[in-house]
C-alpha positions, 0 to 999 in steps of 0.5 A, a space after each residue: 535486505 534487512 536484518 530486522 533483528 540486528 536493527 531492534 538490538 541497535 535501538 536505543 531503549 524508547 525511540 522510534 524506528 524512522 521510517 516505512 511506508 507505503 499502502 493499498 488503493 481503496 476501490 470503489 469505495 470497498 475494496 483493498 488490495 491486500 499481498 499474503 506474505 511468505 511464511 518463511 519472513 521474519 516479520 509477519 509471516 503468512 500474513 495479510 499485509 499492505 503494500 509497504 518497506 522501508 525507506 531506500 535514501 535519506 531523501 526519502 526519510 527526509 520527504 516521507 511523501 515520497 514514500 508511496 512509491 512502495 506500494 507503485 512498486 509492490 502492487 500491479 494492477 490489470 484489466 484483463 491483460 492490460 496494464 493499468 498506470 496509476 495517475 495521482 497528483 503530485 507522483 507522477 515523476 515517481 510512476 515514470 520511473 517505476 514503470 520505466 522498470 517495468 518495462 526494462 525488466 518485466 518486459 511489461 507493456 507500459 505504452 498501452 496502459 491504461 489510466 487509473 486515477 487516483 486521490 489521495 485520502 487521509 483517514 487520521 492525519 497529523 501535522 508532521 515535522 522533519 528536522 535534520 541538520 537544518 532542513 525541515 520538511 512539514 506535511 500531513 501524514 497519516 502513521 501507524 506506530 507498531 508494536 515494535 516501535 516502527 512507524 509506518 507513513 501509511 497511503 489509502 489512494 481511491 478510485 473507481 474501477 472494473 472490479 470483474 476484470 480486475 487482475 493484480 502481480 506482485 512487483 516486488 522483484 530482485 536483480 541477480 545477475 541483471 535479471 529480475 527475480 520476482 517474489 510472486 506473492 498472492 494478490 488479494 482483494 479484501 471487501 470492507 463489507 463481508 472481510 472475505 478476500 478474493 485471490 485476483 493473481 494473474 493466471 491464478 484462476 479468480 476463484 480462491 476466497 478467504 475470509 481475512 479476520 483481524 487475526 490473520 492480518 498486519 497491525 498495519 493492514 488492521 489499523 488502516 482497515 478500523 481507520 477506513 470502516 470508521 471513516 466510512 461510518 462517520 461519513 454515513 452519519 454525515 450525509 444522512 443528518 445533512 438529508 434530514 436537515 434538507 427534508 
């Protein structure tokens, strides 16, 4: 775990914290899974937030590609009972290995899974350099700065999906004593159109709802949330001046 307080005291005045990250699935073109955190966190308690941590290794600091695989991590996905696996270029290597845990430590039916495919999509992207001693890494990134000067490289992976059977857990888990021991924070799925969320934990029922206004949301999860809805907003616009030059 990390001490957040200690990390912001160590901060020289004006840097950046390098790096988290992480994200949610857009589904259907509508709809994000969200996780409630605990109200007994330091940062963000009680709130709706992505799918996001901090970096585990240098490699990862280094490729800060790499760090999607918190949200792999974070958010497991059903239909009905069966596991869903998601298939997105260029993670593949990073899926098996979580999945492989899942199976070890959950005891989750990995074998049986069924495919869920994935593209990535960018909502605002900067060209973004990494230099350290030498190595240079360069990509497309989409980060979101936070108000305590933390940058979050931030992933939105989108397909197409059974919505009335979809079910979620939360994957975030510690060993102790070889065993897992789950967080088992609440699922959301958050609509874009209506702001309503949809309790879609496993064995929690499938009927809580509640409306997620900004207030009650990460400043992460609200600037990945404006960024789509803006997206969205433009493509509209494109698509319907492209009929009206057609027509």
């Amino acid at each position: 775990m990390y001490n957040d307080e200690a990390l912001l005291a160590s901060r020289p005045k004006g840097e950046l914290i390098w790096a988290s990250g992480g994200g949610t699935y857009l589904l259907n073109n509508r709809y994000l899974p969200v996780v409630q955190r605990s109200r007994d966190v330091r940062v963000n308690p009680g709130k709706f937030s992505l799918f996001t941590g901090r970096a585990d290794n240098t490699e990862e600091l280094l490729h800060p590609v790499s760090l999607v695989r918190e949200l792999f991590e974070e958010l497991i996905l059903f239909t009905g009972h069966r596991l869903y696996r998601p298939v997105c270029k260029g993670t593949g290597p990073i899926i098996d290995v979580i999945y492989n845990r899942l199976k070890t430590y959950l005891g989750l039916e990995v074998a049986a899974a069924k495919p869920l495919r994935l593209e990535q999509l960018f909502c605002a992207p900067k060209m973004t350099t990494v230099i350290n001693h030498g190595v240079q890494w360069e990509g497309l990134l989409d980060c979101h700065v936070g108000s305590y000067g933390e940058v979050n490289v931030l992933f939105v992976l989108a397909g197409e999906i059974d919505i009335d059977n979809l079910r979620a857990m939360d994957g975030e888990y510690h060993l102790r004593d070889g065993k897992a021991i789950l967080q088992n924070r609440s699922i959301y799925l958050y609509d874009l159109q209506t702001a309503i969320g949809k309790n879609i934990t496993v064995n929690c029922g499938g009927c809580e709802q509640v409306l997620i206004s900004d207030c009650l949301m990460s400043e992460h999860l609200r600037h990945l949330v404006r960024s789509i809805k803006r997206n969205q907003t433009l493509d509209r616009i494109k698509h319907s001046l492209i009929q009206k030059t057609t027509n």
